[in-house]
C-alpha positions, 0 to 999 in steps of 0.5 A, a space after each residue: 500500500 506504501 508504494 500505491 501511495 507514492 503516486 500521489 505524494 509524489 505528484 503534490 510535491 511536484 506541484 509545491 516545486 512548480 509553484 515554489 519556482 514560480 514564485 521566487 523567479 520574482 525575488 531570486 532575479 528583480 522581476 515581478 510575480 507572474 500571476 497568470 502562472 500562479 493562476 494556472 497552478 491553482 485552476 489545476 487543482 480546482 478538479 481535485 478539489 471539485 472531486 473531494 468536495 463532491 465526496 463529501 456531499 455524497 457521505 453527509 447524504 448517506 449519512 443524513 438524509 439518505 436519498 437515491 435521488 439527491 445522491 444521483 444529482 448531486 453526483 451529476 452536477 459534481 461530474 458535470 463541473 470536473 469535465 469541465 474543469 478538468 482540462 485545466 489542468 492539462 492546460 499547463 502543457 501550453 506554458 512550453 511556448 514560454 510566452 512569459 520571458 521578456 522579447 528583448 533580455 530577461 534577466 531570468 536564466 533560461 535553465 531556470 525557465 525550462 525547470 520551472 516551466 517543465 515542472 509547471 507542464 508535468 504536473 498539471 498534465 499529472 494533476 489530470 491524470 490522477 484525476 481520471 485514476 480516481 474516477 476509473 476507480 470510482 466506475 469500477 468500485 459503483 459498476 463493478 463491485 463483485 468483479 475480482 478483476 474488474 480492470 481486465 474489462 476494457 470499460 473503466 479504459 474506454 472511460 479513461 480514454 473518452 476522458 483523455 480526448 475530451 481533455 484534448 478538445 478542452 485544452 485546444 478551446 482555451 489555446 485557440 478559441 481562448 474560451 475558459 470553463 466558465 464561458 459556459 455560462 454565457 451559451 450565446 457567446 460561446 456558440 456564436 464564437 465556436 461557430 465563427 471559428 469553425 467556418 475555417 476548414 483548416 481549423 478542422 484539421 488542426 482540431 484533429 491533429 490537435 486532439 490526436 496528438 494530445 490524447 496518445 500523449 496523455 495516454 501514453 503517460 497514463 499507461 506508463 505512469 498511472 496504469 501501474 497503480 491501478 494494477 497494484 490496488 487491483 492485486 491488493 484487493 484481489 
C-alpha cells in the first residue's frame, strides 16, 4: 500500500516545486510575480478539489438524509463541473511556448525557465491524470463491485480514454478559441464564437491533429505512469 501511495505524494510535491519556482523567479532575479502562472497552478487543482468536495456531499447524504435521488444529482452536477474543469489542468502543457520571458533580455536564466516551466507542464498534465485514476476507480468500485478483476474489462479504459480526448478538445478551446470553463455560462457567446471559428476548414484539421496528438500523449503517460497503480490496488484487493 506504501508504494500505491507514492503516486500521489509524489505528484503534490511536484506541484509545491512548480509553484515554489514560480514564485521566487520574482525575488531570486528583480522581476515581478507572474500571476497568470500562479493562476494556472491553482485552476489545476480546482478538479481535485471539485472531486473531494463532491465526496463529501455524497457521505453527509448517506449519512443524513439518505436519498437515491439527491445522491444521483448531486453526483451529476459534481461530474458535470470536473469535465469541465478538468482540462485545466492539462492546460499547463501550453506554458512550453514560454510566452512569459521578456522579447528583448530577461534577466531570468533560461535553465531556470525550462525547470520551472517543465515542472509547471508535468504536473498539471499529472494533476489530470490522477484525476481520471480516481474516477476509473470510482466506475469500477459503483459498476463493478463483485468483479475480482474488474480492470481486465476494457470499460473503466474506454472511460479513461473518452476522458483523455475530451481533455484534448478542452485544452485546444482555451489555446485557440481562448474560451475558459466558465464561458459556459454565457451559451450565446460561446456558440456564436465556436461557430465563427469553425467556418475555417483548416481549423478542422488542426482540431484533429490537435486532439490526436494530445490524447496518445496523455495516454501514453497514463499507461506508463498511472496504469501501474491501478494494477497494484487491483492485486491488493484481489
Amino acid at each position: 500500500m506504501n508504494a500505491i501511495l507514492l503516486l500521489p505524494a509524489g505528484i503534490v510535491l511536484l506541484n509545491v516545486f512548480a509553484l515554489a519556482l514560480v514564485l521566487l523567479r520574482a525575488p531570486l532575479f528583480k522581476l515581478p510575480v507572474y500571476w497568470p502562472m500562479v493562476l494556472n497552478v491553482g485552476l489545476s487543482v480546482a478538479p481535485a478539489v471539485v472531486l473531494g468536495v463532491g465526496v463529501l456531499l455524497v457521505l453527509g447524504i448517506i449519512t443524513f438524509v439518505p436519498n437515491q435521488v439527491l445522491m444521483l444529482t448531486v453526483i451529476a452536477l459534481v461530474l458535470l463541473v470536473w469535465v469541465l474543469l478538468l482540462p485545466n489542468a492539462a492546460y499547463l502543457v501550453t506554458e512550453l511556448n514560454f510566452s512569459h520571458r521578456r522579447p528583448v533580455e530577461d534577466p531570468a536564466p533560461l535553465w531556470y525557465d525550462i525547470v520551472m516551466v517543465l515542472s509547471l507542464a508535468l504536473s498539471g498534465v499529472l494533476n489530470m491524470l490522477m484525476n481520471v485514476l480516481l474516477v476509473q476507480f470510482a466506475f469500477v468500485l459503483i459498476m463493478r463491485p463483485n468483479d475480482d478483476d474488474p480492470y481486465r474489462q476494457p470499460d473503466s479504459w474506454v472511460l479513461v480514454g473518452v476522458t483523455l480526448v475530451l481533455v484534448s478538445v478542452g485544452i485546444y478551446l482555451g489555446r485557440y478559441i481562448r474560451f475558459n470553463s466558465w464561458d459556459l455560462l454565457h451559451p450565446g457567446s460561446f456558440v456564436r464564437k465556436l461557430a465563427e471559428h469553425f467556418r475555417v476548414a483548416a481549423h478542422w484539421r488542426t482540431l484533429a491533429g490537435f486532439v490526436v496528438v494530445h490524447t496518445l500523449f496523455f495516454g501514453l503517460v497514463y499507461l506508463l505512469v498511472v496504469a501501474p497503480v491501478v494494477l497494484m490496488v487491483a492485486a491488493v484487493s484481489v
